[in-house]
N, C-alpha and C positions, 0 to 999 in steps of 0.2 A: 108610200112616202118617198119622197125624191129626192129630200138634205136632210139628213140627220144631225141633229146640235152637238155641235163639238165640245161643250160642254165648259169652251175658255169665254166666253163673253167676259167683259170688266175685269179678266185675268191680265196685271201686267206682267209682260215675260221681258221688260227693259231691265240689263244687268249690266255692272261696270265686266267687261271682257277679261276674265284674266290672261297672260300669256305665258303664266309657265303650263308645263304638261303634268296628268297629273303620276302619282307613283305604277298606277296598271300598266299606265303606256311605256315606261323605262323598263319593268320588267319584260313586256311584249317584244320589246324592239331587242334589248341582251338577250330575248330567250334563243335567238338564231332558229326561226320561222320553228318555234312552240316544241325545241329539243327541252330549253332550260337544262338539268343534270336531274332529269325524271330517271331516263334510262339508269347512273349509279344510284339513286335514291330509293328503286324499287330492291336492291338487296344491300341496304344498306343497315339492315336489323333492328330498325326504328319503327315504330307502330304509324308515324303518323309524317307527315311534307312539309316539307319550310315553306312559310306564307310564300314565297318567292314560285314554288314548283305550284302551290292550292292553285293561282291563277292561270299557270300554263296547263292546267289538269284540264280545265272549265274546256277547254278549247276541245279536248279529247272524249268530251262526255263524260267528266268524274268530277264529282262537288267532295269534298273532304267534310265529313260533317263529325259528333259525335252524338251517342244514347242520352239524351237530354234527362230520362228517366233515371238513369245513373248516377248525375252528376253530384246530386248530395252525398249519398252515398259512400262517393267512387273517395268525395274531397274529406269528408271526414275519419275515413280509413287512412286518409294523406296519400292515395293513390290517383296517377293521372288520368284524363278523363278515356273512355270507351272510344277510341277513335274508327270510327266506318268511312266507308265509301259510299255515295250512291252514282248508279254508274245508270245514263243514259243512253239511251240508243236513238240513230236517225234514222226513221222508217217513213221515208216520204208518202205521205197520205194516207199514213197508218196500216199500208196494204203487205200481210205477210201470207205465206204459202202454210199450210200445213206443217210441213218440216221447221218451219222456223219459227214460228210461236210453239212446236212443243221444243223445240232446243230452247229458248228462252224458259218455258214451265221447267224443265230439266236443270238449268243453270241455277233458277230461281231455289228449288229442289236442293241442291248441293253445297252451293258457294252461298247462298247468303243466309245469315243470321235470322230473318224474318221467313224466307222461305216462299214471299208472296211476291208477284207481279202488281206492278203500281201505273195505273193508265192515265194518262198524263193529256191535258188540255189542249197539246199539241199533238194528238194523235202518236205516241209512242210509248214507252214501258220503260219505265224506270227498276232499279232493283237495290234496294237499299240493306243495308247490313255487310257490306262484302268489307271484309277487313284487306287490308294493306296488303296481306302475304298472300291474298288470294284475286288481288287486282288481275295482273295480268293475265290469270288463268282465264277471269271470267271475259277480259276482253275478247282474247287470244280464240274463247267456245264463240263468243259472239260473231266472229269473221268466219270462223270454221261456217257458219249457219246463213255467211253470204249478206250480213248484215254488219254497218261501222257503228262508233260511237263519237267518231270525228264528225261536229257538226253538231251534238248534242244539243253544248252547252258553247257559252265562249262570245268574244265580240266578232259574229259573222253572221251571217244567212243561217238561222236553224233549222231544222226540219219543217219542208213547206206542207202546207194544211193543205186537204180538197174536202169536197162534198165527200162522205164514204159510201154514197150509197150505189152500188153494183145495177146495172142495168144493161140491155142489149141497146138502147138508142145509143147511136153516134159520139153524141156530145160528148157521151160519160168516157170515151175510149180517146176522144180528143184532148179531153182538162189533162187524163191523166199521162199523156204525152205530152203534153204543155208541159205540167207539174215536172216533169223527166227531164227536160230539157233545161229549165231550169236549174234543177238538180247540177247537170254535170255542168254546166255553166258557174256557177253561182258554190259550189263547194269549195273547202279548204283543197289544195295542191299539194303541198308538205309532205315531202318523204318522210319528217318526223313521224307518222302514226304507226310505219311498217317497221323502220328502227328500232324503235321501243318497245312498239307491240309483241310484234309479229317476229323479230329479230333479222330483219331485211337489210340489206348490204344498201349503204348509201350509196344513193344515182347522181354522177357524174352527170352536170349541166353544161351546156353548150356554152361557147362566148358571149356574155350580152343579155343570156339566158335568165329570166329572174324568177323563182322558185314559187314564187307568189305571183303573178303576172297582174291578176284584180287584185291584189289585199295589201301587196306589198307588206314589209316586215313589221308594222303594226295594225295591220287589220283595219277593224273598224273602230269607231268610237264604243259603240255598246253592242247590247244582240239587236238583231235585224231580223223580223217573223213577216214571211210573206202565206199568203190564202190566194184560195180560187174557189170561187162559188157558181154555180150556175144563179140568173136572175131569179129573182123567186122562194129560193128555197137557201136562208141565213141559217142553216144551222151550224155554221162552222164561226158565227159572229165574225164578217168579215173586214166588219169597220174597224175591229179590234188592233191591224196590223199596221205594222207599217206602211207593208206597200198590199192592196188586196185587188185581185181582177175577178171581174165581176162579169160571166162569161155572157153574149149577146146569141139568143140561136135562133135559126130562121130554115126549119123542117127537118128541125131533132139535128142541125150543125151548128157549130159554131162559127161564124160573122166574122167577131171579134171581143172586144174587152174592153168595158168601163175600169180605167184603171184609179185608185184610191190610194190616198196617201199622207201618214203621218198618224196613224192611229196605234195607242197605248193604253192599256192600264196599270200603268204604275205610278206613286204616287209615293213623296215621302212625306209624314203627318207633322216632322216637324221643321218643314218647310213649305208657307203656303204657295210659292212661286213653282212648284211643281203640282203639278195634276193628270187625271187621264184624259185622254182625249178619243173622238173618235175620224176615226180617218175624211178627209176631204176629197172629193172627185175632184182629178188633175186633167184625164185628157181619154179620148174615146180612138182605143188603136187599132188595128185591120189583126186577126191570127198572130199572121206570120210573122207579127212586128215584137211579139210579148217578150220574147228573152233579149232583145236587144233593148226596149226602153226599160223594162227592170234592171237590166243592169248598168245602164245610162242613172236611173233615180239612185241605185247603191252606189256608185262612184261617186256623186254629188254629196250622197250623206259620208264618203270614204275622204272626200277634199274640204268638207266643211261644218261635221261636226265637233261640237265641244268636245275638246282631247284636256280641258284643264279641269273641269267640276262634270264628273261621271253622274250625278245626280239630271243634270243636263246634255246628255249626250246621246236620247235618243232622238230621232228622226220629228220627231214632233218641236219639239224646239228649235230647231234648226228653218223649220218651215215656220213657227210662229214669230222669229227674233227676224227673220228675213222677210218671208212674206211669200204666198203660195202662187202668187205673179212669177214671184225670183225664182220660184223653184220651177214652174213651170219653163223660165225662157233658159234656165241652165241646162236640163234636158234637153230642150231644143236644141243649145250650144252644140252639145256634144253627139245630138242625132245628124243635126247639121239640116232638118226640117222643121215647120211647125207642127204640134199636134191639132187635132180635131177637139174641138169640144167633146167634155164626157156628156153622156146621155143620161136621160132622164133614166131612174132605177124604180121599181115596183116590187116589191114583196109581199108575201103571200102566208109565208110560215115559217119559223123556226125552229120547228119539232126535229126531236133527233129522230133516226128513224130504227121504232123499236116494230116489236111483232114482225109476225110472216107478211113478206112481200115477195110479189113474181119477179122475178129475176130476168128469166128468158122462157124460150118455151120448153116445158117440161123440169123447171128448173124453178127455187125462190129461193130467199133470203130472210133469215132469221135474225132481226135485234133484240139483243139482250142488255136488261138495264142491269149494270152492275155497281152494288152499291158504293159509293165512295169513290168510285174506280178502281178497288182494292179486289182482284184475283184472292181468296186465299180461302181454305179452309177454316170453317168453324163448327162449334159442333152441333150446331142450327142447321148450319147452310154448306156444303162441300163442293162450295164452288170451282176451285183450282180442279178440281179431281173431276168435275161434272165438263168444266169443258176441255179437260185433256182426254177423255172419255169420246166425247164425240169428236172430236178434231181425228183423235186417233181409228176410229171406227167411219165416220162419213167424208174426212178428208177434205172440210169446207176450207175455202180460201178465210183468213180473218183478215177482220178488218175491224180497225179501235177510229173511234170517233171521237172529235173534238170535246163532246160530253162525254167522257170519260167511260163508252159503252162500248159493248162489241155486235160485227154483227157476223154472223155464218154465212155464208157465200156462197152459189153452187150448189146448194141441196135440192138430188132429185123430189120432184113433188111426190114420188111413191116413199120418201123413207121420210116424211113430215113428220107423221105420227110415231117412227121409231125414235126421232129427235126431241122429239119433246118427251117420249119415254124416258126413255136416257136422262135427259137433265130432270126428270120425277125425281129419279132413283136415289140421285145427289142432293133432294132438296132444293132443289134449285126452280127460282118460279119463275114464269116468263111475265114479260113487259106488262100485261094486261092485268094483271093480278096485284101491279104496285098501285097505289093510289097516283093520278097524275103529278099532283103535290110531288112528291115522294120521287119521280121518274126526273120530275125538272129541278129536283136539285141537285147544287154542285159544292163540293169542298177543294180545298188545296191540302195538300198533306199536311204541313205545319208540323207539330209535337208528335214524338219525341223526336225526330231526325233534322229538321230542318235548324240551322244554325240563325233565320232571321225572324223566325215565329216568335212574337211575344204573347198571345196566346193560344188555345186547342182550336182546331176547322176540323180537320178529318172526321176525327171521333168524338166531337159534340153534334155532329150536323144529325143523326139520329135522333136527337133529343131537341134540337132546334125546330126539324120538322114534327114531330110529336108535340108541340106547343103551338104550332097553327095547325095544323087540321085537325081538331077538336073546333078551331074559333071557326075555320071554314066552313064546318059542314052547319055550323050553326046559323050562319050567315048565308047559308046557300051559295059559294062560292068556290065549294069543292071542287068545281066542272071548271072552275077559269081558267087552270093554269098557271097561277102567280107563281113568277120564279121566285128563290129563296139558293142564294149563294152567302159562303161563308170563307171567309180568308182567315187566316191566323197575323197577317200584317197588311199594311198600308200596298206594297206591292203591286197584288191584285190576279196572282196566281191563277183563281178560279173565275178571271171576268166578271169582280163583280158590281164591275159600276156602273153596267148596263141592267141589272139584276133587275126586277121588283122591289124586292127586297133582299137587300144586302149588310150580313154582319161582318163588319172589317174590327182584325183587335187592336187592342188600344193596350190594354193592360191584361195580365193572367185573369180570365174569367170576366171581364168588361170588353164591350166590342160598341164602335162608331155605327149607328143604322141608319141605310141610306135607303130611300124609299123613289119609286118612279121606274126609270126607266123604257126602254123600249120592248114589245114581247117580240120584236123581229129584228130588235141588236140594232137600232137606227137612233137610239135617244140616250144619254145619261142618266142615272137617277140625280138625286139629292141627300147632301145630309142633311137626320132630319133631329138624331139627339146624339150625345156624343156619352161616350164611357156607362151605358146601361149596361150591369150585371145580367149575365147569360140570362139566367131566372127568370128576370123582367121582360124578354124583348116583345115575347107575342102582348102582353099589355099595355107596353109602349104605342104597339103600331094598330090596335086594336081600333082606335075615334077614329083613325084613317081606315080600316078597312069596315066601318059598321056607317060613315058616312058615304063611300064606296057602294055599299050595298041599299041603303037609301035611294040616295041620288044619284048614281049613275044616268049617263043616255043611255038609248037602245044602243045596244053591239057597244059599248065602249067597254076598252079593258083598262085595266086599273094601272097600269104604268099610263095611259092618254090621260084618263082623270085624275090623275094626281098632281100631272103637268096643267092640267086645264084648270085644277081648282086651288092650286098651291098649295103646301105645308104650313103657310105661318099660320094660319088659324088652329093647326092642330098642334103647333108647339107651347102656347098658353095653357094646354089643358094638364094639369097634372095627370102623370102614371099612376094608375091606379094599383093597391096594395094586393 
């Protein structure tokens, strides 16, 4: 497929301009490049951050959340709520050493309340529970292990996505120097992380010097997610991003880069002038040229994104309110060249990549589907313990994938069989033994930590997927792969409005179902009923997927036929009891 539907047709994004800024960016700009008074505020014997320091936190990889589980509780006792941290880290392309995913299982171990590692859409590890008086320590472990948190969260370039799959061709050693380069291009500058963190003596700036040189003292308008994908293989969804390169190779090298631009899922429900979008091909550039025009297209969205209504300030608006011509020749402006037309794109799959695969010679690679994306011990499954076990015994590179998986890196092909021993021992099953259903879906954490969830993702998705595959296998559609993502809000945390099918919440226990999509992240779904009770959904979507199995074409998958044959006829039918 070569354009994927952006998914705004007959969306007008015409808005009266406001020109005041809004309250993020006055704190951004006093916080004097993201000090704010965090440094007194961490011993300052308070459980929890003045809204003023929560938004300078975000920048630092720290969300201030509280135990949502608590909250009746905590308030009819007449005590304040449970306040946690979750604290993120930026681990570009999700690639960690042995030593530093078990310093993370260790940290995870000690300082937080939950105990578990949380794998996160963008290829990094979250760690929720860490109270206030143990913030910096856990920062403080995290640098010790050669990893930041700066860059998390916050309005900047966050942690850039890649393909995660380990190979000896060329290419894969290419993206992930691209990827790198980026990085040090493209990251926060700010003494503030060592200050605070680390207790670093502030650095004397030269004359003229400006501490921020790209971001200047309010940053960006909102977060800014860039991807690299090799052609062919979307499993990092890389229309998803703002800016995505789409790598071109010509005998296992890399050419150059279809570069993309303006794509988001997020969405607020109660505003139809916001929606997701998927990214549009802007221009087809040589290697060498990647880290100079992405940071050409960030500077563009750094001079003229909406800084007055943040519901409108990502990169997608700013190209639909102007026009992807305008964005195109502003680039240009500032390259001081024209671009090349972007090239025609082909894809193939979007499979994460679970099971053994050969690495190099003598050498493969192990994906493991983990559920939820949740590391943890249970007394099922001892998964935390199963892969700190083998990290610690075989020493594989990790490496977390945009589906919330991990894969083992570098295992000689003689201790194969000890590797899957070892994860026996812990209960722990490998890829093949999930039902596909089951592997391709995805949640967003939501309840109890998340401060914007209005209803459960994480730990409903068990039971979501346990209400179609029953109707799958019945239908014979158990082999198709229908995705099935779940969000706890309109956002779109876990991608899912490229989904199959997708439950986004509405209300505690009622979620929006949006049906379609693309199975290689090129297409939108739709929504198809609004506010159905968790209980109902698989017989919601049931006439769509029993016509599906009817009348399909040969090879056609159920996100093409859905788009081919539309939902209105299946919204007249009532849900059946």
């Amino acid at each position: 497929m070569a354009e994927p539907h952006n998914g705004v047709s007959g969306v007008s994004t015409e808005r009266t301009e406001e020109r005041h800024e809004s309250k993020v960016e006055v704190i951004k700009r006093e916080s004097r490049y993201l000090r704010g008074t965090l440094k007194e505020a961490l011993v300052d014997g308070q459980p929890k951050f003045s809204e003023e320091n929560v938004q300078v936190l975000k920048f630092h990889g720290v969300y201030q959340q509280d135990d949502r589980d608590l909250r009746a509780q905590l308030k009819k006792e007449g005590k304040d709520r449970h306040w946690i941290m979750m604290v993120r880290a930026r681990i570009p392309g999700g690639v960690l050493t042995a030593d530093q995913y078990l310093a993370f299982d260790d940290i995870a171990s000690r300082l937080s309340e939950y105990g578990s590692l949380r794998i996160t859409t963008r290829q990094t590890i979250q760690l929720h529970g860490i109270v206030k008086d143990r913030l910096k320590e856990t920062i403080r472990e995290i640098n010790d292990a050669l990893v930041t948190t700066l860059g998390g969260c916050g309005d900047q370039v966050r942690n850039i996505i890649c393909c995660p799959a380990p190979g000896d061709e060329p290419f894969r050693r290419e993206m992930r120097e691209d990827l790198l380069a980026l990085v040090a291009r493209l990251g926060a500058k700010t003494g503030a992380y060592h200050e605070i963190w680390l207790d670093g003596e502030p650095v004397e700036l030269a004359p003229g010097e400006s501490e921020e040189p790209l971001y200047g003292d309010v940053y960006l308008p909102r977060k800014f997610k860039v991807a690299i994908a090799p052609e062919g293989d979307n499993c990092i969804d890389v229309y998803d991003n703002d800016v995505g390169l789409v790598a071109h190779l010509e005998e296992g090298r890399i050419v150059g880069y279809t570069v993309l631009v303006g794509g988001s899922m997020g969405r607020t429900a109660s505003d139809p002038n916001t929606y997701p979008r998927l990214a549009s091909p802007l221009a087809y550039i040589p290697r060498h040229e990647v880290v100079e025009v992405v940071t050409a297209i960030v500077t563009v969205q750094r001079d003229f994104g909406d800084r007055a209504n943040r519901r409108f300030a990502r990169l997608k608006y700013t190209i639909d309110r102007r026009g992807l011509d305008w964005m195109r020749s502003e680039v240009e402006a500032r390259l001081g060249r024209p671009l090349a037309p972007p090239r025609t794109l082909v894809w193939t799959n979007a499979d994460d990549h679970l099971g053994w695969h050969r690495e190099a010679v003598g050498r493969s690679y192990l994906g493991l589907f983990v559920p939820q994306g949740r590391v943890v011990d249970t007394e099922a499954v001892r998964l935390k313990s199963g892969l700190r076990q083998v990290v610690e015994r075989f020493r594989p590179t990790v490496r977390l994938t945009p589906q919330q998986n991990v894969l083992l890196s570098g295992i000689p092909d003689e201790a194969r069989q000890e590797v899957e021993a070892c994860l026996r021992e812990f209960g722990v099953r490998l890829a093949d033994e999930w039902s596909l259903t089951r592997r391709r879906a995805m949640a967003c954490v939501a309840l109890p930590t998340c401060g914007l969830a209005v209803a459960e993702s994480e730990r409903v998705l068990p039971a979501v997927v346990a209400q179609f595959e029953p109707m799958f296998e019945a239908l014979g559609l158990a082999d198709e792969g229908i995705t099935i993502r779940v969000t706890g809000c309109p956002n779109g945390c876990a991608r899912p409005y490229n989904a199959n099918i997708a439950l986004v919440g509405r209300t505690m226990g009622k979620y929006d179902v949006f049906l379609g999509g693309s199975e290689v992240g090129t297409a939108l779904n739709e929504r198809f009923r609004e506010v159905v009770p968790l209980a109902e959904v698989a017989e919601a979507v049931r006439p769509v997927l029993e016509a599906f199995a009817a009348e399909r074409e040969p090879g056609e998958a159920f996100g093409d036929f859905v788009r081919r044959v539309g939902l209105e006829r299946f919204r007249a039918e009532p849900v059946r009891a």
